[in-house]
MOPAC internal coordinates of N, CA, C and O (Angstrom, degrees):
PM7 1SCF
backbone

  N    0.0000 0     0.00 0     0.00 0    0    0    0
  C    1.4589 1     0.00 0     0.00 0    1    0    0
  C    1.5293 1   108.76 1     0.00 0    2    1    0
  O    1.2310 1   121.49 1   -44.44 1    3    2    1
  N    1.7092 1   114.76 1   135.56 1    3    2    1
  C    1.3718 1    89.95 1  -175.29 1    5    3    2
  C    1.1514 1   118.76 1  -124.60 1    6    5    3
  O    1.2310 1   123.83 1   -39.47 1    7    6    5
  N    1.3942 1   110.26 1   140.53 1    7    6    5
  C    1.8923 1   132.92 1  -168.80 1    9    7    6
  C    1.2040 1   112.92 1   -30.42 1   10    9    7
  O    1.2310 1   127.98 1   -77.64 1   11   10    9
  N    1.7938 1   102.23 1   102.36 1   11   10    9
  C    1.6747 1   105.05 1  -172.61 1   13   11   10
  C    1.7195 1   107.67 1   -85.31 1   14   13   11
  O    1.2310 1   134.79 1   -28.77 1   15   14   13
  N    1.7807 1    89.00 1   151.23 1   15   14   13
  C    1.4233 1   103.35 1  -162.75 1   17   15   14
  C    1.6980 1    96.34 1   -90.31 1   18   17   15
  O    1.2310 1   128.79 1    27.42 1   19   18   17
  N    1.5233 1   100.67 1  -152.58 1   19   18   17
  C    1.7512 1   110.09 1  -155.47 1   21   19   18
  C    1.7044 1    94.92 1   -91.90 1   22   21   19
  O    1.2310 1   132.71 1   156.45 1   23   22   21
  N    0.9665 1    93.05 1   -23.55 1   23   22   21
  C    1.8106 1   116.08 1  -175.06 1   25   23   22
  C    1.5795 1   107.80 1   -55.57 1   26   25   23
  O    1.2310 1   125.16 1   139.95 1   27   26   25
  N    1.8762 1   107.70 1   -40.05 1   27   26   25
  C    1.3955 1   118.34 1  -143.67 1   29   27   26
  C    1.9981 1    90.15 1  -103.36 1   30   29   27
  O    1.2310 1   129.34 1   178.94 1   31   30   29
  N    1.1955 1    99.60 1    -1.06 1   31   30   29
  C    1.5983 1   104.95 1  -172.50 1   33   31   30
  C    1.5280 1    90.43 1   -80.55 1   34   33   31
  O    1.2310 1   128.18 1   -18.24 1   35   34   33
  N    1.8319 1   101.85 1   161.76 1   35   34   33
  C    1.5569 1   126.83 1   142.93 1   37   35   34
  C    1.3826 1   112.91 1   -34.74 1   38   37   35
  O    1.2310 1   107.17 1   -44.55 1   39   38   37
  N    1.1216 1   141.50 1   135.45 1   39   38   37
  C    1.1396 1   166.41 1   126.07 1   41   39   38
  C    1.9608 1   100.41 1    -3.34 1   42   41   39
  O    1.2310 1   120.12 1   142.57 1   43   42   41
  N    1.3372 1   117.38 1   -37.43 1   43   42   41
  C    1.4798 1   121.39 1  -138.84 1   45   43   42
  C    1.7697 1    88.13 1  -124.15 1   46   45   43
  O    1.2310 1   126.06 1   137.61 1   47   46   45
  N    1.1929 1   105.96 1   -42.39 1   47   46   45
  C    1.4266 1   108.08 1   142.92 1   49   47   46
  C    1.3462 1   145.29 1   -31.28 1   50   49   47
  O    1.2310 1   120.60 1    93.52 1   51   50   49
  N    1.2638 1   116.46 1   -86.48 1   51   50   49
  C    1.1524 1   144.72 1   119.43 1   53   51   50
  C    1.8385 1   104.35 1    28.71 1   54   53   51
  O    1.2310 1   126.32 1   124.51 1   55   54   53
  N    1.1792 1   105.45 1   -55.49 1   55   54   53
  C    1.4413 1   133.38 1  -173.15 1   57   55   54
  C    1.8698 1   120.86 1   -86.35 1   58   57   55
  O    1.2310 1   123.93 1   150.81 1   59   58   57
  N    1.4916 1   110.07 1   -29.19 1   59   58   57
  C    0.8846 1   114.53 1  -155.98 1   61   59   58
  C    1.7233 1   104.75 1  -112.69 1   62   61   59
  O    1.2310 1   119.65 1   -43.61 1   63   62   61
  N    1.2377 1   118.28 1   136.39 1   63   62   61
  C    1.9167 1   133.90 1   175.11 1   65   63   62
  C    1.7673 1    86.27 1   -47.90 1   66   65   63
  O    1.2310 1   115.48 1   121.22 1   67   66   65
  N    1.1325 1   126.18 1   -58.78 1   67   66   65
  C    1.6331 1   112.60 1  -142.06 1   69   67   66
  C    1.5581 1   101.36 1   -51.28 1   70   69   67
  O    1.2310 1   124.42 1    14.21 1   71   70   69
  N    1.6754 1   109.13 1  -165.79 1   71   70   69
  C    1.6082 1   106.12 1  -179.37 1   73   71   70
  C    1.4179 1   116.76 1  -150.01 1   74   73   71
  O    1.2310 1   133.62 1  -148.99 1   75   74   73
  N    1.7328 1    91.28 1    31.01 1   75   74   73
  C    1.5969 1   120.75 1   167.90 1   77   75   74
  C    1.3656 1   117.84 1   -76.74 1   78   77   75
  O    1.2310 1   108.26 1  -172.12 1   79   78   77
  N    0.9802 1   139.55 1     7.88 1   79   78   77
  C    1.8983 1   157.07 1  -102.72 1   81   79   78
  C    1.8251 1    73.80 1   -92.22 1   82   81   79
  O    1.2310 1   126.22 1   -35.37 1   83   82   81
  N    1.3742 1   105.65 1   144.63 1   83   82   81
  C    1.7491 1   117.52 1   163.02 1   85   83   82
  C    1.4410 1    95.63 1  -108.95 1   86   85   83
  O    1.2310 1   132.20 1    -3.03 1   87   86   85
  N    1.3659 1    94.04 1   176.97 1   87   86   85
  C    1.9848 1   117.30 1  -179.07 1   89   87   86
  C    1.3933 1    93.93 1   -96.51 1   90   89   87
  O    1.2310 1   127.53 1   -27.98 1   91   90   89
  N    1.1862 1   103.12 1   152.02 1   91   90   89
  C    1.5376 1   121.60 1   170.05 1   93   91   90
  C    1.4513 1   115.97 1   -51.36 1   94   93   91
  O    1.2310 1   121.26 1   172.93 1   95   94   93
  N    1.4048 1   115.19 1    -7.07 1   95   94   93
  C    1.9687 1   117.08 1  -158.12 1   97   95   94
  C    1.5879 1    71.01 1  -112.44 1   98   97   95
  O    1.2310 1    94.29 1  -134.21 1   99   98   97
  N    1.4615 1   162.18 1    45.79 1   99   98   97
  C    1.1847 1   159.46 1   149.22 1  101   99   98
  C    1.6098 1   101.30 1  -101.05 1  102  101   99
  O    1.2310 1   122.04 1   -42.26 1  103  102  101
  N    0.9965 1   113.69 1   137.74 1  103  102  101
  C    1.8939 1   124.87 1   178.17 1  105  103  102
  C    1.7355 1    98.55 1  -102.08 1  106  105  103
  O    1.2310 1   114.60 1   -89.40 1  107  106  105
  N    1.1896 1   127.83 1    90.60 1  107  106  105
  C    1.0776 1   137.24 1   179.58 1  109  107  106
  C    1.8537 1   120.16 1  -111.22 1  110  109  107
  O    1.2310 1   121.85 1   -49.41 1  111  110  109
  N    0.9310 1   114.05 1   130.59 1  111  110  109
  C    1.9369 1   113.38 1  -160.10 1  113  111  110
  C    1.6186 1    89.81 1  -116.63 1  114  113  111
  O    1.2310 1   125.64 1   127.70 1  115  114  113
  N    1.4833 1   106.77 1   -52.30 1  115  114  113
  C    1.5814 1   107.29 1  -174.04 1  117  115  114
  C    1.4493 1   112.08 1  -151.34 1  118  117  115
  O    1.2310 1   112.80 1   -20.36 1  119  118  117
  N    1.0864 1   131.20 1   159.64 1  119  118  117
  C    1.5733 1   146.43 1   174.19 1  121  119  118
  C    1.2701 1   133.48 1  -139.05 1  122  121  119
  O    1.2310 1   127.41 1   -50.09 1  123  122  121
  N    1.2246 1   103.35 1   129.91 1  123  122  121
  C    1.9525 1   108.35 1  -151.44 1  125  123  122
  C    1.3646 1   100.46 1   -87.30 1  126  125  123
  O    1.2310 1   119.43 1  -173.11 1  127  126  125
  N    1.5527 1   118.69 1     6.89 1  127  126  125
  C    1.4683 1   110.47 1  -160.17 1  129  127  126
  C    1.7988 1    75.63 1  -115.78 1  130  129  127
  O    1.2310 1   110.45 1   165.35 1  131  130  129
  N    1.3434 1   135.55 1   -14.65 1  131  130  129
  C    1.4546 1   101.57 1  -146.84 1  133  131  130
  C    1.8152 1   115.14 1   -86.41 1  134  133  131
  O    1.2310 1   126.14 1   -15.89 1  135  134  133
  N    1.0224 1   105.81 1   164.11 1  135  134  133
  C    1.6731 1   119.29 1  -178.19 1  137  135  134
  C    1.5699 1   112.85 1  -134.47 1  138  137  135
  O    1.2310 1   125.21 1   -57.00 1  139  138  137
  N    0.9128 1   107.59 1   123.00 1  139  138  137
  C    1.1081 1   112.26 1  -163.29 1  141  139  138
  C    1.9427 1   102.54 1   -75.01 1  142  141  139
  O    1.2310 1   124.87 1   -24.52 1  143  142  141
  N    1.6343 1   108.25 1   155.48 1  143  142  141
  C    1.6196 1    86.71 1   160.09 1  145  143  142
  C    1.1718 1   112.60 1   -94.88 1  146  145  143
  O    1.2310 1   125.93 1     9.05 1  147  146  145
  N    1.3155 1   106.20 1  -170.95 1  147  146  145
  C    1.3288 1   153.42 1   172.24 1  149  147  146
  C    1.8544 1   115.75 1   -44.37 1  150  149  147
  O    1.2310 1   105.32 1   -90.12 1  151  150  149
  N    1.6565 1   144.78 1    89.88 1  151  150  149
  C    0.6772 1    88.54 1   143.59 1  153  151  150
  C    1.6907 1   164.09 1   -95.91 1  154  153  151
  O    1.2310 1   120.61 1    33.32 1  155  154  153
  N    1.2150 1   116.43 1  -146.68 1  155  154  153
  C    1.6402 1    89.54 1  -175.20 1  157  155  154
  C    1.8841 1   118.52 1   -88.74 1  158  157  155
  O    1.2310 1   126.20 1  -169.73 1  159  158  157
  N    1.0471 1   105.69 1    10.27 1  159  158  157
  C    1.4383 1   125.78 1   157.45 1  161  159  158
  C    1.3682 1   105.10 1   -77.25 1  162  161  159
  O    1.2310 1   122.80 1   114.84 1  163  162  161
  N    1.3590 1   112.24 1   -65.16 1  163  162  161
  C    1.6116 1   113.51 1  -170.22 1  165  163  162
  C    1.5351 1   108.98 1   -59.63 1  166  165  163
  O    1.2310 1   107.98 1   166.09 1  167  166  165
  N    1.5272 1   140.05 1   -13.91 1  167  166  165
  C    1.0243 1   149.61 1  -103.91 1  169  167  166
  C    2.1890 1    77.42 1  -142.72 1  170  169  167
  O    1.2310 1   123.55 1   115.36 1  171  170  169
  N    1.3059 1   110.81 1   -64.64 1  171  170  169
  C    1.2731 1   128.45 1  -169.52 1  173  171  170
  C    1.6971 1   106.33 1   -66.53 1  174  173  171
  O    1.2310 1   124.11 1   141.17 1  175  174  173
  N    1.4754 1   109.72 1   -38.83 1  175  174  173
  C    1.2912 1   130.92 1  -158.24 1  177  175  174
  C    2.5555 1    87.90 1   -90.61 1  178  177  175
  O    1.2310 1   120.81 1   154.46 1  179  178  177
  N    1.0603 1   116.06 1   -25.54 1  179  178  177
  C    1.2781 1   108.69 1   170.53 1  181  179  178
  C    2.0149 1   111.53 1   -96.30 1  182  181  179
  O    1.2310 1   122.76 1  -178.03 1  183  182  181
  N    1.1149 1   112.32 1     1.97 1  183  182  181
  C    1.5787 1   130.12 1  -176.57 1  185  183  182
  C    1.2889 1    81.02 1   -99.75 1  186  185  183
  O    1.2310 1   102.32 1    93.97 1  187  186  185
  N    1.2476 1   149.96 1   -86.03 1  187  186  185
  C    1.5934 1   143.32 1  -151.00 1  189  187  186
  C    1.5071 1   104.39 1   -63.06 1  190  189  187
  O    1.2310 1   116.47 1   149.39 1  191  190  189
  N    1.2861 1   124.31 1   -30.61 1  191  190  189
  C    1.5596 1   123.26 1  -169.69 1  193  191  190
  C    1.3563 1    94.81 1   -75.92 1  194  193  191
  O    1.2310 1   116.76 1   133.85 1  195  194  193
  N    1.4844 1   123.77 1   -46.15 1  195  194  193
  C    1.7484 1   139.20 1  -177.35 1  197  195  194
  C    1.8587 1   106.99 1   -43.45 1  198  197  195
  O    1.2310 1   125.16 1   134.05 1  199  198  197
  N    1.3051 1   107.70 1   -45.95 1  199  198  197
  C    1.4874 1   124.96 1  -159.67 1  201  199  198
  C    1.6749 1    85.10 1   -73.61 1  202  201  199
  O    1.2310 1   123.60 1    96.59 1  203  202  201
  N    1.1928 1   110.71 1   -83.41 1  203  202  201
  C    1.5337 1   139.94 1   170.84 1  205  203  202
  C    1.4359 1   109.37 1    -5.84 1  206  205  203
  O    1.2310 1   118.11 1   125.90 1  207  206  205
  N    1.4050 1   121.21 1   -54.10 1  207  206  205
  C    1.7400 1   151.83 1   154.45 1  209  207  206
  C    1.8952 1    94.79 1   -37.24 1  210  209  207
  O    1.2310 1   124.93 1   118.05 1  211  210  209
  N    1.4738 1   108.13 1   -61.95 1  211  210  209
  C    0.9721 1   106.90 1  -169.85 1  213  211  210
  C    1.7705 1   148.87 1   -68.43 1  214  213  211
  O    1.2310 1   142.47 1   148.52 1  215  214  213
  N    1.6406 1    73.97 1   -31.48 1  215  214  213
  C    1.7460 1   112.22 1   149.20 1  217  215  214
  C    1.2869 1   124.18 1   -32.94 1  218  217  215
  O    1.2310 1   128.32 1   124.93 1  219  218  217
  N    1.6814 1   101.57 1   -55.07 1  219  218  217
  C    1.5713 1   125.65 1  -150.32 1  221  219  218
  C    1.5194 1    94.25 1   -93.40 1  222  221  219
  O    1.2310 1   117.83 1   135.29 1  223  222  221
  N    1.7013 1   121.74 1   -44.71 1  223  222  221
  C    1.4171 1   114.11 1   169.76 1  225  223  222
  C    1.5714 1   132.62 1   -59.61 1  226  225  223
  O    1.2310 1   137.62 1   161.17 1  227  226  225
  N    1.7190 1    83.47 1   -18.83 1  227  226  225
  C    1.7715 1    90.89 1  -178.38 1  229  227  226
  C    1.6075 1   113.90 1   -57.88 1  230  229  227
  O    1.2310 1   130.90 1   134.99 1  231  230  229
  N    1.5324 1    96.58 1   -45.01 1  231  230  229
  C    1.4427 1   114.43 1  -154.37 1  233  231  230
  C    1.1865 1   105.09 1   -95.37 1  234  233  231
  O    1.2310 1   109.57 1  -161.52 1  235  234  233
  N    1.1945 1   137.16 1    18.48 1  235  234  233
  C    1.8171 1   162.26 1  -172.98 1  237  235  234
  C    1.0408 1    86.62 1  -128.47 1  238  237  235
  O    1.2310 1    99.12 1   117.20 1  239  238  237
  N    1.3295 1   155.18 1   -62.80 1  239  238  237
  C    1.3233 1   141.93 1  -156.29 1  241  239  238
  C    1.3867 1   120.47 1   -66.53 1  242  241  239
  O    1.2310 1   124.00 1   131.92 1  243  242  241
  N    2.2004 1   109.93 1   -48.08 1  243  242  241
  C    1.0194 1   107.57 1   154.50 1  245  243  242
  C    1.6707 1   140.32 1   -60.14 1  246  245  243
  O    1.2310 1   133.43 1   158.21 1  247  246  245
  N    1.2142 1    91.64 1   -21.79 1  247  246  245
  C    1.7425 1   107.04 1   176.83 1  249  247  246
  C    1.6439 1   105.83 1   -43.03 1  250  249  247
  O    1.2310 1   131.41 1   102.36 1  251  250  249
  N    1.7187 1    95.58 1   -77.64 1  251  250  249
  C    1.4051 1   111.30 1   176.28 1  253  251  250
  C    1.6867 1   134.03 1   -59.76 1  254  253  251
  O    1.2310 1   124.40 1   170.80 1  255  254  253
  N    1.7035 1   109.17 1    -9.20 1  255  254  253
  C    1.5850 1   112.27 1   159.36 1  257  255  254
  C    1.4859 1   118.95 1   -81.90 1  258  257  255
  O    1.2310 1   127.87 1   153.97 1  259  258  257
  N    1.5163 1   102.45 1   -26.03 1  259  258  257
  C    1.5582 1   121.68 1  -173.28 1  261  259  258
  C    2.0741 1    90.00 1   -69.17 1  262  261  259
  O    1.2310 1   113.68 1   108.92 1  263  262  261
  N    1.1835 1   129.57 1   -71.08 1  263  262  261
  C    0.9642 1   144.51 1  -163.18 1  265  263  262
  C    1.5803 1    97.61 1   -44.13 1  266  265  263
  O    1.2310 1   132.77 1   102.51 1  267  266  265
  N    1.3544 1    92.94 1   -77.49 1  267  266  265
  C    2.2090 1   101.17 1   177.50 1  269  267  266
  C    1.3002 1   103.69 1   -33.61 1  270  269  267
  O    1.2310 1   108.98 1   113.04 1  271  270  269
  N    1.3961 1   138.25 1   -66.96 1  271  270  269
  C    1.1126 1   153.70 1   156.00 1  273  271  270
  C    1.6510 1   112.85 1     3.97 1  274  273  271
  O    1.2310 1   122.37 1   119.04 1  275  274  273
  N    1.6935 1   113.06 1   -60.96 1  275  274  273
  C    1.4350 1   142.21 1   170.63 1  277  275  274
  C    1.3742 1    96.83 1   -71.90 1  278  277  275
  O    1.2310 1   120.03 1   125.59 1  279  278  277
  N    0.9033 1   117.54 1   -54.41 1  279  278  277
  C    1.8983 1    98.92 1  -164.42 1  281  279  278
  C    1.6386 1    90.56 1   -72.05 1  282  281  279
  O    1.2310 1   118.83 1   101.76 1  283  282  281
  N    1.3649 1   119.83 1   -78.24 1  283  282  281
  C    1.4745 1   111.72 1  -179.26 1  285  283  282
  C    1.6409 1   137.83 1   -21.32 1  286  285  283
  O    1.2310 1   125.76 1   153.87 1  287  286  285
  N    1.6961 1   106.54 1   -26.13 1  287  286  285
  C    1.6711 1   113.42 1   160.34 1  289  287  286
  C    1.6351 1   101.02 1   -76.86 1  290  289  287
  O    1.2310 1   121.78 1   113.74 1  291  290  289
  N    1.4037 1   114.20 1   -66.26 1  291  290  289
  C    1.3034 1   115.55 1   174.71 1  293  291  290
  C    1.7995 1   124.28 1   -13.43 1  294  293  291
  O    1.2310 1   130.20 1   142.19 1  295  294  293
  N    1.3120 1    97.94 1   -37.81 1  295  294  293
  C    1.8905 1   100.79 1  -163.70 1  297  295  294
  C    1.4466 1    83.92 1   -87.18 1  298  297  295
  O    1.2310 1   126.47 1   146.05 1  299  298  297
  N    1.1018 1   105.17 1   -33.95 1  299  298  297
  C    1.9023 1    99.29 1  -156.65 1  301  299  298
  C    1.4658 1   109.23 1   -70.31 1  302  301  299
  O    1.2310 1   126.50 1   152.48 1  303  302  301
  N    1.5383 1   105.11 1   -27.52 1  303  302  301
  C    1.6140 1   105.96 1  -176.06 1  305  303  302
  C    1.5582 1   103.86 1   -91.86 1  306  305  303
  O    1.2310 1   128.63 1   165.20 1  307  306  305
  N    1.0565 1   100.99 1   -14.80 1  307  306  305
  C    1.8160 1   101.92 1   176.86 1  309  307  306
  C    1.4819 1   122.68 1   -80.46 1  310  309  307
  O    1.2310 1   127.59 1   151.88 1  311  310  309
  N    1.6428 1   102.99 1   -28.12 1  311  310  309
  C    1.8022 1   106.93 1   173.42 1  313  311  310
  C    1.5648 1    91.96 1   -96.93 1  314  313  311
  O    1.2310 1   105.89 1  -145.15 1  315  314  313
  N    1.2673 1   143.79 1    34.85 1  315  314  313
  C    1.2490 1   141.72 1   166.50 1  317  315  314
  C    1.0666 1    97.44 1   -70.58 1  318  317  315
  O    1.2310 1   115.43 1   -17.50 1  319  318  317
  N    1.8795 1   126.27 1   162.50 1  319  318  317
  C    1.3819 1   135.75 1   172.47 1  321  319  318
  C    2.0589 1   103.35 1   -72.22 1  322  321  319
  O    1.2310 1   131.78 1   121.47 1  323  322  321
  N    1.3538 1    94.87 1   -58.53 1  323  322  321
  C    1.5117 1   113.20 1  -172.74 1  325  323  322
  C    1.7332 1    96.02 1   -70.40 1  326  325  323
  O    1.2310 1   107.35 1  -176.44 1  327  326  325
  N    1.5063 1   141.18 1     3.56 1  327  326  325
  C    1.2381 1   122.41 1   146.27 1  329  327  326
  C    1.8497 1   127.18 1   -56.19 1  330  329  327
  O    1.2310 1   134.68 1   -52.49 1  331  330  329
  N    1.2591 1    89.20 1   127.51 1  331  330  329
  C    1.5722 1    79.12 1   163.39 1  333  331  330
  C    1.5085 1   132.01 1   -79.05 1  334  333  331
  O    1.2310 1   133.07 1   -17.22 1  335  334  333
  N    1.3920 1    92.35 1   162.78 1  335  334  333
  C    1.8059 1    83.21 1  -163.26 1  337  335  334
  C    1.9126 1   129.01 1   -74.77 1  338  337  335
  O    1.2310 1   112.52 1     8.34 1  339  338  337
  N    0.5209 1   131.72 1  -171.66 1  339  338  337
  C    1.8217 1   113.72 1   175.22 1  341  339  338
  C    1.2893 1    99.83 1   -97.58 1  342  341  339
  O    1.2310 1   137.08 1   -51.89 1  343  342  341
  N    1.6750 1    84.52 1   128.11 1  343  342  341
  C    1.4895 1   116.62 1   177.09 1  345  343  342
  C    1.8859 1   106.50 1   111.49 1  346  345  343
  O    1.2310 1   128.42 1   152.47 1  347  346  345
  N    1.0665 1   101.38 1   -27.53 1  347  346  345
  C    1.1996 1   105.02 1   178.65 1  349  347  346
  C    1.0243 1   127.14 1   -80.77 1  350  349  347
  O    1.2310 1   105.16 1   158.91 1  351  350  349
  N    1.4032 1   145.06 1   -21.09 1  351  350  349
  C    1.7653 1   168.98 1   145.49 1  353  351  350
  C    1.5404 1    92.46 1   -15.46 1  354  353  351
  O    1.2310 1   138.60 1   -75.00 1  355  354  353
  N    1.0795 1    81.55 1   105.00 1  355  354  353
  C    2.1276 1    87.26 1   159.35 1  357  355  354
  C    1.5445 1   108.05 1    99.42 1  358  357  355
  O    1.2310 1   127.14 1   154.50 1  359  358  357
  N    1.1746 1   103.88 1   -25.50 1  359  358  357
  C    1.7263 1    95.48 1   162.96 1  361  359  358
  C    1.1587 1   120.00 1   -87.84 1  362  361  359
  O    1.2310 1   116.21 1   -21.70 1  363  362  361
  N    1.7253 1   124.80 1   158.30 1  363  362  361
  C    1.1819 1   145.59 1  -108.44 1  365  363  362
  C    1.8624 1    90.45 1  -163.89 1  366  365  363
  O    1.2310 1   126.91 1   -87.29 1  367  366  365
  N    1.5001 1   104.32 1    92.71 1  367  366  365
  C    1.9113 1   109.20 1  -171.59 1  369  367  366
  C    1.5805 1    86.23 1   -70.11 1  370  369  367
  O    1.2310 1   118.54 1   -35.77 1  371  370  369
  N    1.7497 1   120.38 1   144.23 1  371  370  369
  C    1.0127 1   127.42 1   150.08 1  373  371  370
  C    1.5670 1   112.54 1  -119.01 1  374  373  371
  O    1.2310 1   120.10 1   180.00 1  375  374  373

């Protein structure tokens, strides 16, 4: 049998992402499965939002190493010998 082309599809097909595709000799009105594609505007316009996403994870990522970073000095100066103890920070021995 031989490997039908884009030509040999539904009309409605033809149209649609899925990869259920019918032959043109199918009487088809509507399809509950179909999705339309992409066009290549819409296509460019979800690539810039993708990057954009990526931007935003960059700078979240550093946020949260910067932060660990702070708590991780934090513990170290807090189990220090010469830390003061809690509650004691900010007072002034006379």
């Amino acid at each position: 049998m031989p490997k039908p082309n884009k030509n040999t599809f539904h009309p409605l097909c033809a149209r649609c992402m899925k990869t259920c595709k019918q032959t043109v000799a199918v009487k088809l009105l509507t399809c509950p499965l179909f999705e339309p594609k992409m066009s290549d505007r819409e296509f460019e316009q979800l690539l810039d939002e993708m990057e954009d996403i990526g931007r935003k994870a960059d700078v979240l990522h550093e946020r949260v190493s910067k932060l660990i970073g702070e708590m991780q000095e934090e513990k170290k100066t807090a189990s220090s010998p010469d830390a003061p103890s809690p509650g004691q920070e900010g007072r002034v021995e006379t």
